[in-house]
N, C-alpha and C positions, 0 to 999 in steps of 0.2 A: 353767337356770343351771349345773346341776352338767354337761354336757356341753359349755359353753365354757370351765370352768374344767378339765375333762380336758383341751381340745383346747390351752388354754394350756400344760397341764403335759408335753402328751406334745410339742408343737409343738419343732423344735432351728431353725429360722426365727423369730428373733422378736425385739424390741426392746423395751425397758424405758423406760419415762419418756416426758413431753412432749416435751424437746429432740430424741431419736431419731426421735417424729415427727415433731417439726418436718423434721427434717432428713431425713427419709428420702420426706416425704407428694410430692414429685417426681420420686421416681423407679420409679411407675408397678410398686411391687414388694407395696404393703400389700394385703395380702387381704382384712383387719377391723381392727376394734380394739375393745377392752375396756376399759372406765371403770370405775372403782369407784364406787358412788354416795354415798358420806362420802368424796369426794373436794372440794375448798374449791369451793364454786360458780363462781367466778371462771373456776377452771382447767375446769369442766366443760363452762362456756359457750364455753371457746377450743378445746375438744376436738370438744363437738358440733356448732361452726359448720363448723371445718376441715373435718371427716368429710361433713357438706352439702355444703358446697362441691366434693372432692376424690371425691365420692362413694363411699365408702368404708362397709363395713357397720358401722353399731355395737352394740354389743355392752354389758351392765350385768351388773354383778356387785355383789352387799350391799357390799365389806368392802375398802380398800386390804390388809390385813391377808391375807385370804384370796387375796387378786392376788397379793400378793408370794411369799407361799407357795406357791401352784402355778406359778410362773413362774421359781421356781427360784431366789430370792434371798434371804437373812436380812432383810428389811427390808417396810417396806408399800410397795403399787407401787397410782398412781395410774391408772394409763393403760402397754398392751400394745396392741405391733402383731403382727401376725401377718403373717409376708408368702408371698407366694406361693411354691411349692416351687420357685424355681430355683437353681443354681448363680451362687453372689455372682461367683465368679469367671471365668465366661463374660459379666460384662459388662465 
């Protein structure tokens, strides 16, 4: 756990929130993702079907609280993507 929550905190590729997934799970750039698990079950069940589906690695962490913290934001963060290393702007 503590070597995904580095890999969050040192990661400068990465997306915050559900909707970023949503919006970003086509375009073939997500490397993983990271759930918090006192994340509302609702949202976790929409997180780990997508990830199924999209095949995408997933990834659990205790604590929105500690997500948001290493991902670089004042706030608790549900769900992190991590995308692959490329240049946004070569595509």
């Amino acid at each position: 756990m503590n070597d995904i929550l580095e890999k969050v905190k040192q990661s400068n590729n990465k997306f915050v929130g559900y909707k970023q997934l949503m919006r970003e799970s086509d375009c073939g750039e997500i490397q993983y993702v990271v759930l918090a698990d006192d994340t509302d079950v609702v949202m976790k069940d929409k997180v780990t079907l997508l990830c199924e589906a999209k095949g995408f690695p997933l990834h659990h962490v205790p604590t929105m609280k500690q997500l948001g913290e290493f991902a670089g934001i004042h706030v608790r963060a549900s769900v992190v993507s991590i995308l692959n290393d490329l240049d946004r702007n070569e595509l």
